[in-house]
Structures are given as structure tokens and as C-alpha cells.
C-alpha positions in Angstrom: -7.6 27.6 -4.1 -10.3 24.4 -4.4 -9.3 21.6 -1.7 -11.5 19.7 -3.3 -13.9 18.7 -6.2 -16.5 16.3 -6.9 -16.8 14.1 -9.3 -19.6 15.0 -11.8 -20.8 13.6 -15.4 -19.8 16.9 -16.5 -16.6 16.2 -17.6 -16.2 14.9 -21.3 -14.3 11.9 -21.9 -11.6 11.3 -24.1 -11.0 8.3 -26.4 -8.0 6.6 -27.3 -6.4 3.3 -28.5 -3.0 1.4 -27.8 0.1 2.7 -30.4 0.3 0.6 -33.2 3.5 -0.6 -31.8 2.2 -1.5 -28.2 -0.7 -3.5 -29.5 -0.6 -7.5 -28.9 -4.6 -8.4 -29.4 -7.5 -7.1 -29.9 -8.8 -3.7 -30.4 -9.0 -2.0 -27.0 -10.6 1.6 -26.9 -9.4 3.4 -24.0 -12.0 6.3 -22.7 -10.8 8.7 -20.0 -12.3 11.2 -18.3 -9.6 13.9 -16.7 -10.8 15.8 -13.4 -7.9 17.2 -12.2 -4.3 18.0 -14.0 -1.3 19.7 -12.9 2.6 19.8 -13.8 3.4 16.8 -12.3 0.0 14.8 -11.3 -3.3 13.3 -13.0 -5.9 12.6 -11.7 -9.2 10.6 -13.3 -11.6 7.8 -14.4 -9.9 5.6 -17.0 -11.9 2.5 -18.8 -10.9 -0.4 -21.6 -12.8 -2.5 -23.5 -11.0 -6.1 -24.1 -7.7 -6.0 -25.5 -3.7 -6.8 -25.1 -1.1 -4.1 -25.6 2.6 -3.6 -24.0 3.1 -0.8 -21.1 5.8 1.2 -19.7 5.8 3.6 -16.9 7.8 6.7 -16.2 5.5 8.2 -13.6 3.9 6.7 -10.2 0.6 5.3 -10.8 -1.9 4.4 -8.0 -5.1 3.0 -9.0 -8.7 1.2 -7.4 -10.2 -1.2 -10.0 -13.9 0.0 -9.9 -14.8 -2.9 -12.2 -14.5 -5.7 -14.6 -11.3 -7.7 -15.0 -7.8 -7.2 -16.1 -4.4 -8.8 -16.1 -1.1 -7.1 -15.6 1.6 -9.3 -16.1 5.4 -7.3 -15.5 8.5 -8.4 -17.5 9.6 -11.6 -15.3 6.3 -12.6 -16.1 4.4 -12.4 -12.5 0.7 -11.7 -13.4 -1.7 -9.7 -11.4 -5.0 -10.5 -12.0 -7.4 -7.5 -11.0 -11.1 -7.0 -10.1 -13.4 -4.8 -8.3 -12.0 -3.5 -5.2 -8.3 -4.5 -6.2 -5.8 -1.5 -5.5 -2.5 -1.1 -7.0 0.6 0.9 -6.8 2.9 0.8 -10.1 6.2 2.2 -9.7 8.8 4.3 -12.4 10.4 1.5 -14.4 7.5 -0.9 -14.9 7.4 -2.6 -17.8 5.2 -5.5 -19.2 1.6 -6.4 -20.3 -1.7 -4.8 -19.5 -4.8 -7.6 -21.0 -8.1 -6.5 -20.3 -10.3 -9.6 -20.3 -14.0 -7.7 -19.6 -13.7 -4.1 -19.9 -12.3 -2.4 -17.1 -12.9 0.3 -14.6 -10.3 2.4 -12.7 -9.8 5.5 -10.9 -6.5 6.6 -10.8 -3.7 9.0 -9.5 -0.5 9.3 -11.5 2.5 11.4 -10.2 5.1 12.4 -12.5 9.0 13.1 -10.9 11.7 15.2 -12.5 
């Protein structure tokens, strides 16, 4: 069993883009590059280039914003505004807004519960 992995440029990235039905604004590409994925956790790079869409989690999300500048914004309306450096837990049950204002750089660690 690997303890442990380095990150590399080897790893293809995946593109995506909000649902249809999350959208708000713009026209946000999300590109992700997976390193490590098991049952219940994910692990990766994730970027966004400038765009508005609604969010909802499930899962446990940790995350270090590597760069550029988003807002989160949760359902009472309490925005987070977060830049390089910025680390964030989000928690099951989180719902609101996720704007990217300059495209956006985060590594991540998502853990799914049962």
C-alpha cells in the first residue's frame, strides 16, 4: 500500500461546467485534476474560470484556495470572500452560492459519509 503520492502534471484534467439548473451567471468551466479516489474520499486540484452557479453539499469538503478570488455566500446570506492562502471546511448540509470573480485555484479533500 502507497502512504503517499506526489503530485505530478501527469495526471489529465477533466472539464466540466455548472448544470443547467445551478447556473446564475456567466459561463464557468470547471477543470479538475483527480489524484487520489476511493469509496468514500477525493482527493485533487480543482479550478473555475468566472462564473455564478448554486451549490449543495452531501459530503465534507476541506479546501486551501491556491489562487485567484471567489465568493461563497451560504443560504442566510453570510458571504465568504476567498483568496490565496484562505482555508475552508464546508460541512454536510451546505447550501448557497459559489461566484468566482477571477478564476480560482483550490486543492481539496472531500469525504463522503454513509
Amino acid at each position: 500500500m502507497t502512504l503517499a503520492f506526489k503530485i505530478t502534471s501527469d495526471v489529465a484534467p477533466e472539464i466540466d461546467h455548472p448544470s443547467e439548473e445551478k447556473l446564475i451567471s456567466g459561463t464557468p468551466e470547471f477543470t479538475t485534476w483527480s489524484l487520489e479516489e476511493t469509496e468514500d474520499q477525493f482527493t485533487g486540484i480543482w479550478q473555475s474560470t468566472p462564473g455564478k452557479w448554486h451549490v449543495t453539499y452531501d459530503e465534507w469538503e476541506y479546501f486551501n484556495i491556491l489562487e485567484g478570488h471567489s465568493v461563497l455566500t451560504d443560504a442566510d446570506g453570510t458571504e465568504f470572500q476567498l483568496h490565496a492562502g484562505d482555508r475552508m471546511v464546508i460541512r454536510p448540509g451546505f447550501t448557497g452560492t459559489w461566484e468566482v470573480l477571477e478564476t480560482t485555484r483550490k486543492d481539496y479533500v472531500i469525504r463522503i459519509f454513509a
